[in-house]
C-alpha positions in Angstrom: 81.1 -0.4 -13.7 80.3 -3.9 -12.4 77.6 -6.2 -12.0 77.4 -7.4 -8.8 75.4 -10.8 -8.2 74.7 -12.0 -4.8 72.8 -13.8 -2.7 72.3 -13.5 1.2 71.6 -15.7 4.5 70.6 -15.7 7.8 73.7 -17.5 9.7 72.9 -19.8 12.2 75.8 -21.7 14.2 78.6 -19.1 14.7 81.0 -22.5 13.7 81.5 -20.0 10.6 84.0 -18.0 12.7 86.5 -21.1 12.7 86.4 -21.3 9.1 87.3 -17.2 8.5 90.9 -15.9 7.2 90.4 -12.7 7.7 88.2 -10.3 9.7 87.4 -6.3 9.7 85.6 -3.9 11.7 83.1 -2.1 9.6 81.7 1.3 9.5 78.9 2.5 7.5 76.4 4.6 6.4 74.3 6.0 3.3 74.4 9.6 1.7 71.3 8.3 0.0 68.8 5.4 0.1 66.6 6.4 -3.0 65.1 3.1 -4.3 66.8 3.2 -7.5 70.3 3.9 -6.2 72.1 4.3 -3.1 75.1 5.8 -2.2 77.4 4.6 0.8 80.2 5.8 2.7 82.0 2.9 4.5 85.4 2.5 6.9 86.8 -0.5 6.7 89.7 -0.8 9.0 91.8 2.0 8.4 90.6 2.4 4.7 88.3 4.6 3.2 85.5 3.3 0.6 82.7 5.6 -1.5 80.1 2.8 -3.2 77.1 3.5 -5.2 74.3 0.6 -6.3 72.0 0.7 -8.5 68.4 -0.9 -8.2 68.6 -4.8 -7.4 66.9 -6.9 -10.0 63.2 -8.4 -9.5 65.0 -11.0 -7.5 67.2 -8.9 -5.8 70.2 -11.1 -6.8 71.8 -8.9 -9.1 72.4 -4.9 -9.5 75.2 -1.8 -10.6 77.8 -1.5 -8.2 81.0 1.3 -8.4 83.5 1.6 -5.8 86.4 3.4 -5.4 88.7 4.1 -2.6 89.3 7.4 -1.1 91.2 8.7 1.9 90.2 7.7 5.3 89.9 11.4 6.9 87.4 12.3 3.6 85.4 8.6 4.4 85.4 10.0 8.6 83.8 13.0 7.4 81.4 11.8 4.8 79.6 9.2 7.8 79.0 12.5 9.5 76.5 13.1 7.0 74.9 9.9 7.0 71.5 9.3 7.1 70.7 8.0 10.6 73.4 6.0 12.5 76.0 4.4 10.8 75.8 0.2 10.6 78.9 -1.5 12.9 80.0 -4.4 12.2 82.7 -7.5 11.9 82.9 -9.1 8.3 84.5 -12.8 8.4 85.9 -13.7 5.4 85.5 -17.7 4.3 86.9 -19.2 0.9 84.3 -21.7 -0.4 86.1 -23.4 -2.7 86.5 -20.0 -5.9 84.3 -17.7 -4.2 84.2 -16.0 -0.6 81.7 -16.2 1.9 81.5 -12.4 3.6 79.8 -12.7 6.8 78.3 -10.0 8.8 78.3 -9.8 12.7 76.5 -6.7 13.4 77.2 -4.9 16.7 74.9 -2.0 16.2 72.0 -1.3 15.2 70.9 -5.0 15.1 73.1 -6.7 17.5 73.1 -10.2 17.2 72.0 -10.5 14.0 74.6 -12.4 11.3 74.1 -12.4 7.8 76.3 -14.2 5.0 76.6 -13.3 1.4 78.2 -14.6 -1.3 79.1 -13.1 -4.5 78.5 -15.1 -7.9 80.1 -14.8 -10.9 76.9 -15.7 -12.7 73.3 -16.6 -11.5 73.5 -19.9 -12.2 76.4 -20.4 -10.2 76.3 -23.2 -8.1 78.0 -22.8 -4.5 78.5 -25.3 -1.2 75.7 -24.6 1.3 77.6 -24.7 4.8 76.3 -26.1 7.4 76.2 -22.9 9.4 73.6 -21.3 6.6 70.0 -20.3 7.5 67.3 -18.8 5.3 68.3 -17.9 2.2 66.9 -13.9 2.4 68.2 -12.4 -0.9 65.9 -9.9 -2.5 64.0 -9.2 1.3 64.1 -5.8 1.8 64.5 -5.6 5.2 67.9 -7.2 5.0 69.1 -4.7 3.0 72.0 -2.4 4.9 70.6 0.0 3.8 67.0 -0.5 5.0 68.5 -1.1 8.5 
């Protein structure tokens, strides 16, 4: 199992998209959202992916994560049992420099908003702010996918 360490903004200037590699529609929704772990079913593409997280840290930067992959008819009808509507959504990818910029256009619920996360390798990782990054909002709650 991994440690995943991340930290998340509010994007501001959709210049972003001119920057991105690679895009993906999303799909997603949660089997469970108990605060000390949830567990998500996602489509990405035509790919099927099963992700549980553990609680985030105090600052919400840092948590358990496992993923596996698993066949896209099983990941089709796992988001029938979702809790509440499945998230939609485009993912840009954007190298920055090592690391990756993943950021979210969401299309429903929450049209309009964009969010950008990066993953760190450590904490103290120091990363490139773009020019197209808002408010930092790691550790907010009601940024959390899962909270939406």
């Amino acid at each position: 199992m991994k440690t995943e360490i991340e930290k998340k903004f509010l994007v501001v200037d959709p210049a972003f998209k001119d920057q991105a590699t690679s895009r993906h529609h999303i799909l997603q929704g949660y089997l469970s959202k108990d605060p000390e772990r949830t567990v998500r079913v996602r489509i990405k593409d035509q790919e099927g992916w099963l992700t549980i997280k553990g609680k985030s840290n105090t600052e919400g930067t840092t948590r358990l994560e496992w993923e596996t992959a698993i066949p896209y008819e099983e990941a089709k009808a796992l988001l029938r049992l979702a809790i509440g509507k499945p998230i939609e959504k485009i993912r840009y990818i954007i190298p920055q420099e090592e690391l990756n910029f993943e950021v979210d256009e969401f299309l429903s619920p929450n049209n309009n908003l964009i969010l950008a996360e990066i993953e760190l390798p450590t904490e103290n990782t120091t990363f490139h702010r773009p020019h197209w990054l808002g408010k930092e909002v790691t550790g907010d709650p009601s940024y959390y996918n899962a909270m939406m």
